[in-house]
N, C-alpha and C positions, 0 to 999 in steps of 0.2 A: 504494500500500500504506500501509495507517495503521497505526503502531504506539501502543498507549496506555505509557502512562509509567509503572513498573512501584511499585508499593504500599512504599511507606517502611514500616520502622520505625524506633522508637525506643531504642536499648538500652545496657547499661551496660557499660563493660570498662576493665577494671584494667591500666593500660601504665605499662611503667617511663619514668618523666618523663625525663630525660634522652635515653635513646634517640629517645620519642616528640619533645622538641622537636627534638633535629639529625635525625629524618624529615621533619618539617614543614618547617625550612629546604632541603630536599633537592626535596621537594614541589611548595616556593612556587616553586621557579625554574623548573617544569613545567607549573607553573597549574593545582596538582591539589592538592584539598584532600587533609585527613587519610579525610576520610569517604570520599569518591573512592577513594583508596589502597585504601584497606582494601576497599571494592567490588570496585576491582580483581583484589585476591588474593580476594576470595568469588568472581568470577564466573571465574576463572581455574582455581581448586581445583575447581569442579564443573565443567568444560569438560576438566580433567585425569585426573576423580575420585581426585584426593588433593592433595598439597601441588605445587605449580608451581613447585619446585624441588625438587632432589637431595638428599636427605637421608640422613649414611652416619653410623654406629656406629664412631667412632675407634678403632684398632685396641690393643693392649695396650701397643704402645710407647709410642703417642701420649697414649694416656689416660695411663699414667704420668708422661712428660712435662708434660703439662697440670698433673697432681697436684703435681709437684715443683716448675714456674715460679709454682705459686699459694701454697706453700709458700716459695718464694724460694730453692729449692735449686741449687744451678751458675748463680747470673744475675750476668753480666757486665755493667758499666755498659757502654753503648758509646754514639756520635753519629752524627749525620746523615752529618759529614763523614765519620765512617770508614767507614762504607759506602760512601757514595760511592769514596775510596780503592781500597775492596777489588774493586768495580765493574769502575771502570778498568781496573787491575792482571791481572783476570780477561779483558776486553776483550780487552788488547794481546797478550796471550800468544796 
């Protein structure tokens, strides 16, 4: 069976940098470029016909939530360690 190699294009899209480069480091350790990826999810989403993951509409608490941690509203400093702490604690019991 011969398959032919399917027709490139060329095109443009606007990606938030940040995001985009810790993909690419995410990527590199897969040996799969950016353009690859993104293949990826094109040939996945019409294999799915729609997005090729779960996509939910947060519900009113959580949207408020979201709204008030972006706002800075009830945000507790806290650390690594005290999680870890609360972890354990949780654990043993």
């Amino acid at each position: 069976m011969i398959t032919s190699t399917p027709t490139k294009i060329k095109t443009d899209l606007y990606l938030d940098e940040e995001i985009t480069n810790k993909a690419k480091e995410i990527f590199k350790k897969y040996g799969v470029s950016l353009s690859d990826a993104i293949n990826m999810f094109l040939t996945q989403s019409v294999r799915e016909k729609g997005l090729p993951f779960e996509m939910k509409i947060p519900n009113e608490e959580t949207q408020k939530a979201i709204k008030e941690a972006k706002l800075g509203v009830d945000i507790e400093e806290t650390d690594y360690h005290t999680h870890i702490e609360e972890m354990k604690k949780c654990i043993s019991n």
